[in-house]
C-alpha positions as CSV (number, residue, x, y, z in Angstrom):
1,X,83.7,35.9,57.0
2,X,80.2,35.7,58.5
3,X,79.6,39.6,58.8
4,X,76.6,39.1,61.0
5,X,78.5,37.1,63.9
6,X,80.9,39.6,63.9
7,X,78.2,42.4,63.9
8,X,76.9,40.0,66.8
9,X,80.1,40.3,68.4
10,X,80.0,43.8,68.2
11,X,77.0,44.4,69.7
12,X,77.5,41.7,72.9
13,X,80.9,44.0,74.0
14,X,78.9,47.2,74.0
15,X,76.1,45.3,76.3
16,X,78.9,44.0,78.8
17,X,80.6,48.0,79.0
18,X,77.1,48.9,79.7
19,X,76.8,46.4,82.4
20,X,80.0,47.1,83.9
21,X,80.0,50.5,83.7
22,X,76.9,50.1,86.3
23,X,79.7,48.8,89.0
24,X,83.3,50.5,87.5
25,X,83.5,53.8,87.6
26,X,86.4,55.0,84.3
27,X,89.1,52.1,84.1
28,X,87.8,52.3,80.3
29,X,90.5,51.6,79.0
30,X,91.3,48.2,81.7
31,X,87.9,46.8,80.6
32,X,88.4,47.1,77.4
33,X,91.5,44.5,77.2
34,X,89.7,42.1,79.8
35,X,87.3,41.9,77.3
36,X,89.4,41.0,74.6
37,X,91.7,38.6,76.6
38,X,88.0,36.8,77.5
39,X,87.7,37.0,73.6
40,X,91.2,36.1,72.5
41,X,91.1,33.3,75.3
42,X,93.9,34.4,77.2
43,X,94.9,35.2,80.8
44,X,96.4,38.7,82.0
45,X,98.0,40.4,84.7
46,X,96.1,43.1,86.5
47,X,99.2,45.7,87.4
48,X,98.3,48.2,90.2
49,X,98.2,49.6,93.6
50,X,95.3,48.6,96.0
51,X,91.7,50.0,96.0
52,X,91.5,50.4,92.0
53,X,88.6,47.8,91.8
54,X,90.8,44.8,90.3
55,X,88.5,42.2,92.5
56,X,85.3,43.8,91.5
57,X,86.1,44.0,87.7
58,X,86.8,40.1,87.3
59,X,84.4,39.2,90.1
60,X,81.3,41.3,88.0
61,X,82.9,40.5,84.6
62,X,81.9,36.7,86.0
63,X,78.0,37.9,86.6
64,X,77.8,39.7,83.2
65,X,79.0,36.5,81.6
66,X,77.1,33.9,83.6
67,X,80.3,32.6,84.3
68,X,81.7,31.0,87.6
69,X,84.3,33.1,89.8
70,X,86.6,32.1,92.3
71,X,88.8,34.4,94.2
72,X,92.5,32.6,95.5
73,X,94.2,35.2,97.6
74,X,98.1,34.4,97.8
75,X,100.3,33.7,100.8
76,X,103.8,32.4,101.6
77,X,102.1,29.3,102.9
78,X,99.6,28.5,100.1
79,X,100.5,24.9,98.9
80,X,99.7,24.0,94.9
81,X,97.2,21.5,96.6
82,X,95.2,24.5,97.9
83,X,94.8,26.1,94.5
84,X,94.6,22.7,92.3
85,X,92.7,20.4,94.8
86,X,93.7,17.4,96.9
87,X,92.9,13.5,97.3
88,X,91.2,12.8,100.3
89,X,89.9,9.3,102.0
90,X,86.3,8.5,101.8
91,X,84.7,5.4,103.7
92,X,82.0,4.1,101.4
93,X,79.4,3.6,103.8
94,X,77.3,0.7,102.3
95,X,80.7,-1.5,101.8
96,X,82.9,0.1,104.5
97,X,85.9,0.0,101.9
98,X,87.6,3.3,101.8
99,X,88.7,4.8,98.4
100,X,90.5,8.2,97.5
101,X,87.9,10.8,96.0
102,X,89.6,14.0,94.8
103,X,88.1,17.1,95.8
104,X,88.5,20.4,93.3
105,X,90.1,23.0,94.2
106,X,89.4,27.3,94.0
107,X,91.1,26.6,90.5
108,X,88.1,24.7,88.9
109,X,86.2,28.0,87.9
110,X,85.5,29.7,84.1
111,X,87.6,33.3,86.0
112,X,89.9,32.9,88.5
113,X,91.5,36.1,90.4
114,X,95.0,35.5,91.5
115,X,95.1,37.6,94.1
116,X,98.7,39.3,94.6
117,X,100.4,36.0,92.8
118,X,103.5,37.6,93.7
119,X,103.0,37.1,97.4
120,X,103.2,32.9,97.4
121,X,106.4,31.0,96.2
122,X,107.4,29.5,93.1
123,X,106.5,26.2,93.1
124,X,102.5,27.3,94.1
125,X,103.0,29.7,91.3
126,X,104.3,27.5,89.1
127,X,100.9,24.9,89.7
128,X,99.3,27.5,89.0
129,X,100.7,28.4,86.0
130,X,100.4,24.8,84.8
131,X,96.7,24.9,84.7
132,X,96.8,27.9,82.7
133,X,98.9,26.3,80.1
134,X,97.7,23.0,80.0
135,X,94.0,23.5,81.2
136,X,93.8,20.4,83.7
137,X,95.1,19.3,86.8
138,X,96.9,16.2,87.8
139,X,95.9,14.3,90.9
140,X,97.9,11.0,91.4
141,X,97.4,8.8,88.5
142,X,94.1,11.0,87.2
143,X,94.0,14.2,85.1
144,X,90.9,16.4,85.6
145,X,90.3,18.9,83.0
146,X,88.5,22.2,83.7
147,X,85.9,24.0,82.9
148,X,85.8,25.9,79.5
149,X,86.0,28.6,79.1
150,X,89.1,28.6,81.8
151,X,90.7,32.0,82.3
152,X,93.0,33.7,85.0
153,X,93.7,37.2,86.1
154,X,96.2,37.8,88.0
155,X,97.0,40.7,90.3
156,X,100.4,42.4,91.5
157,X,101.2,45.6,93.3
158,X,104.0,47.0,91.9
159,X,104.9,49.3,94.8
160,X,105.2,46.4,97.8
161,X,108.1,44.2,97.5
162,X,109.4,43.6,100.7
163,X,108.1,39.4,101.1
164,X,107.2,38.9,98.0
165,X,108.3,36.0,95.0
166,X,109.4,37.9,91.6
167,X,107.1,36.3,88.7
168,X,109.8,34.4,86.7
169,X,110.1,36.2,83.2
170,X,109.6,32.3,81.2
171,X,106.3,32.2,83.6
172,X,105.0,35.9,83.1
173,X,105.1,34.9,79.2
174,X,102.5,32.2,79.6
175,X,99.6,35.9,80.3
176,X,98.7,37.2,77.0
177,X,98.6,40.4,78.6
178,X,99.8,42.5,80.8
179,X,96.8,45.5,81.9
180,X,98.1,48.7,84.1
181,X,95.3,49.7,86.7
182,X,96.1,53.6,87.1
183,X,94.6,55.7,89.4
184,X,90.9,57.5,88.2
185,X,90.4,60.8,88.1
186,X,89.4,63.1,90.5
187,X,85.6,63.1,88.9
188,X,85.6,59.2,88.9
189,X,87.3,58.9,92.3
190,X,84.5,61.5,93.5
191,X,81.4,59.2,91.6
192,X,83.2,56.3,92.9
193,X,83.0,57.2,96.7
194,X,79.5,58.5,96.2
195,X,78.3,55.2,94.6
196,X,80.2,53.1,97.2
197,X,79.0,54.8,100.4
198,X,75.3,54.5,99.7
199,X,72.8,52.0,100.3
200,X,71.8,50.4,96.3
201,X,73.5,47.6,95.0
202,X,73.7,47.6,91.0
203,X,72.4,44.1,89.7
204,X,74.3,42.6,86.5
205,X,72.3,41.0,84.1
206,X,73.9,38.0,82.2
207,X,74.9,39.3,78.5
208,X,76.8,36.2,77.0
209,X,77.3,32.5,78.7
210,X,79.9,29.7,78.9
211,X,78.3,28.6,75.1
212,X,78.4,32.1,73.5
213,X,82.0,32.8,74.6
214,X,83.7,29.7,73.5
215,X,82.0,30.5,70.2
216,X,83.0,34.0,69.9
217,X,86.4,32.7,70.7
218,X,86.1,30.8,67.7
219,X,85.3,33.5,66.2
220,X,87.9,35.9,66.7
221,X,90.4,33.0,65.7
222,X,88.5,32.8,62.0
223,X,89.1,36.6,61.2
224,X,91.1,36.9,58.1
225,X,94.7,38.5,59.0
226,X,97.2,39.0,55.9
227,X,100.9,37.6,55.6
228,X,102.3,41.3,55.5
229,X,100.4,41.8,59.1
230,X,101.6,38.7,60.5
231,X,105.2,39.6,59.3
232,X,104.8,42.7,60.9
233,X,103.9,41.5,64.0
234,X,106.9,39.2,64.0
235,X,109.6,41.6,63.2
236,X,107.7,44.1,65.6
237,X,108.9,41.1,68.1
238,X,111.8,40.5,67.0
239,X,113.5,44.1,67.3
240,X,112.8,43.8,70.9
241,X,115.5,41.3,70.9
242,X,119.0,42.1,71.2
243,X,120.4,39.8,69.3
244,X,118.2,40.4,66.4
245,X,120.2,41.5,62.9
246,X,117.8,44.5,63.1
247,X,117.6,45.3,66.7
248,X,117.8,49.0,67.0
249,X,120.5,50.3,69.0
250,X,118.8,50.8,72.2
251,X,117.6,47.8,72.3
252,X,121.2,46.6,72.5
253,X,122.0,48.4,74.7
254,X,119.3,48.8,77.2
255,X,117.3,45.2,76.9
256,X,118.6,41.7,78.7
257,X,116.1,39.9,77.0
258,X,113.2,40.4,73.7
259,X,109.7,39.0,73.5
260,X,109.6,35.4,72.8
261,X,108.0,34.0,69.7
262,X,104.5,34.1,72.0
263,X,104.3,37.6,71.5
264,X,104.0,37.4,67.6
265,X,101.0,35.4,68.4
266,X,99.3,37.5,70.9
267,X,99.7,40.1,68.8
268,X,98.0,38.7,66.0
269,X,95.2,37.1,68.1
270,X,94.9,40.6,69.6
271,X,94.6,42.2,66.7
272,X,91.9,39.6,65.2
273,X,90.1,40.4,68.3
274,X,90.2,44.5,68.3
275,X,88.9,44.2,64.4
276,X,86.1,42.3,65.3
277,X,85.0,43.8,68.9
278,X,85.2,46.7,66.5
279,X,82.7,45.3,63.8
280,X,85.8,45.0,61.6
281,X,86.0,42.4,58.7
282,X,89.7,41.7,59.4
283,X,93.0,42.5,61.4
284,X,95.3,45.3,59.9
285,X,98.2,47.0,61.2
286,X,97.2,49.7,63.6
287,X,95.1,46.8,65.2
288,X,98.5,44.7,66.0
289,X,99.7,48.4,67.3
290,X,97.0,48.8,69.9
291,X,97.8,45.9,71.5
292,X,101.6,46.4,71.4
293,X,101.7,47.8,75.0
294,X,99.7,45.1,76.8
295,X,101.1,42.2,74.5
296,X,105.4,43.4,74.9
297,X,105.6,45.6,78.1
298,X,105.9,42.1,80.3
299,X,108.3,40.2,77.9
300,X,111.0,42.9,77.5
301,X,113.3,42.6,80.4
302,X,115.4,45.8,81.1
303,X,119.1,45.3,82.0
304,X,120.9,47.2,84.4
305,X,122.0,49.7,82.1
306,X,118.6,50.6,81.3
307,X,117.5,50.5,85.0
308,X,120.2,52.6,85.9
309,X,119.0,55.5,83.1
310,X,115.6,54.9,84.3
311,X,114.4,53.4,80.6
312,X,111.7,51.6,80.6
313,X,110.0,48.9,78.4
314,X,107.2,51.1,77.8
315,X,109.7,53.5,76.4
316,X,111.0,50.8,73.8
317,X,107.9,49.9,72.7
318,X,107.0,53.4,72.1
319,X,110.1,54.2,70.1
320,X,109.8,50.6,68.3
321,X,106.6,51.5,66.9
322,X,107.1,54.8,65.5
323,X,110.4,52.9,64.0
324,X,109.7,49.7,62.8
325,X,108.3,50.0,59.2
326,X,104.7,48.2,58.8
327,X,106.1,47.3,55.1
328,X,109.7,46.4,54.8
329,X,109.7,45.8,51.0
C-alpha cells in the first residue's frame, strides 16, 4: 500500500474541512460523510428540515474541488427530459438541411443537488436515478456519457409530506448513504446568523480537481480489507433481514424488509475510505461500524408493527451492533 498517497489523502480532507469550515458553520459531522461518499464515489441523501445549509455544502464542496455544480430543484411537473436533456432541431445554416442536435441537461455536472427529489414523480425520479447508476444518458438512438467524477446529492425534508412522491425503497438503495442534517447549536446558529447578515463573502480556494479525485477514488478502492472484515460486514447486513437464520428477534418482528446485498459493499468501501481519510493502512472493524448508520438506516424498512411502537431503524442498528459478534468463530 503506497503509504505516502494515503498520507496524501490524509492531508487533502483536512485542507477541504478547512475550506468549508470558512462557509459551514458545525454540520461536522455532515461533511465528514460527503467527503467520503466524494471518496468512496457514491451519491447520498441529504435528510433534513429547511435552512440547514444543504445547498451551500454541495454547492462550495463544488468550488473546493474545482468541480462543476448544478442545482435541479424538483416539481410535480419536472419531466426526465428537463433533468437528462432533450433533442432539439437545428437548421445548418450553410446547407439549409436540418438535423437533431441534443442539448445537455442540469444532469451533465461532476455534483448535482437534487433538490427535494421527493417533490417530482416517479418516472422523473426514476431518470434520474438511472444516470446515477449507469452514468450516461440516452437520447434517441445515442448514449452520452457524463462527466467523471459524476456524483448526486439529494435532499428530502422529512417533515412535509403533504404533495410529495415517497422515494421507492429498490430506488433509495442505489445512494450509498443516507446523511441526517440536524439542527446546530445555539453557538453555531448564533456564528451562523452573524456571518450571514454581514457584508464579506469567504472565497474557496480549489484543494483537489476532477484528476486528483478519480485517483483518490482509486485509491480508497486499493486499501487492503481482510476476509473476517468483509464477513462481518455481510452478516452485519444480513441480521437486518428477517428472514435471515440469524435475524435477531426484533428484527422479526419489527422489520418488513433487511439491507440488500449493496449494503455489504458500502460498508466495506466505507470503511476503506474512513481508514484512509484517517491516514490508516487498512479497513478494520470499528471502521465498517462508523458507517453502519449512514450505510443501513435507508435500507431497513420498518413494518407496521414497528411503526406502531414507534421503533425505528436507527434503533436496530444500534442494538445490531452492540449484538452481532465482529468474530463468529
Amino acid at each position: 500500500m503506497n503509504l505516502k498517497a494515503i498520507e496524501a489523502l490524509a492531508a487533502h480532507r483536512e485542507a477541504l474541512l478547512r475550506q468549508l469550515s470558512r462557509v459551514i458553520v458545525g454540520q461536522k459531522e455532515v461533511i465528514e460523510n460527503v467527503l467520503l461518499t466524494i471518496f468512496c464515489g457514491g451519491h447520498a441523501l441529504l435528510v433534513g428540515v429547511p435552512g440547514l445549509a444543504k445547498t451551500l455544502l454541495i454547492r462550495s464542496l463544488g468550488r473546493a474541488l474545482a468541480l462543476s455544480f448544478s442545482r435541479i430543484q424538483f416539481t410535480p411537473d419536472l419531466m426526465p427530459s428537463d433533468i437528462t436533456g432533450t433533442e432539439i432541431i437545428e437548421e445548418d445554416s450553410a446547407t439549409g438541411k436540418r438535423r437533431l442536435e441534443f442539448l445537455p441537461g442540469p444532469i451533465f455536472a461532476n455534483l448535482v443537488l437534487a433538490d427535494e427529489i421527493n417533490r417530482t414523480p416517479p418516472k422523473t425520479q426514476a431518470a434520474m436515478l438511472q444516470t446515477m447508476q449507469e452514468h450516461e444518458v440516452s437520447a434517441g438512438t445515442k448514449t452520452y456519457r457524463l462527466p467523471r467524477p459524476f456524483h448526486v446529492f439529494a435532499t428530502q425534508n422529512p417533515i412535509e409530506m403533504e404533495g410529495t412522491y415517497v422515494l421507492p425503497e429498490a430506488q433509495a438503495d442505489r445512494f450509498m448513504f443516507s446523511v441526517n442534517c440536524n439542527y446546530p447549536s445555539n453557538d453555531d446558529e448564533a456564528m451562523v446568523v452573524r456571518n450571514t447578515t454581514g457584508v464579506e463573502t469567504p472565497q474557496l480556494e480549489p484543494v483537489l480537481d476532477a484528476a486528483q479525485i478519480l485517483e483518490a477514488q482509486k485509491l480508497v478502492r486499493a486499501m487492503p480489507v481482510s476476509d473476517e472484515v468483509i464477513r462481518y460486514a455481510v452478516r452485519l447486513t444480513a441480521r437486518t433481514r428477517p428472514e435471515d437464520a440469524g435475524a435477531p428477534k426484533y428484527v422479526k418482528e419489527f422489520v418488513r424488509w433487511g439491507a440488500s446485498p449493496r449494503a455489504s459493499q458500502y460498508l466495506v468501501l466505507g470503511a476503506k475510505a474512513r481508514a484512509a481519510v484517517s491516514g490508516r493502512t487498512c479497513a478494520d472493524y470499528e471502521a465498517v461500524r462508523s458507517v453502519a448508520y449512514e450505510v443501513l438506516r435507508h435500507r431497513i424498512i420498518a413494518n407496521f408493527h414497528a411503526r406502531a411502537q414507534k421503533v425505528t431503524p436507527v434503533e436496530i442498528i444500534e442494538k445490531l451492533l452492540k449484538e452481532v459478534p465482529a468474530d463468529e468463530s
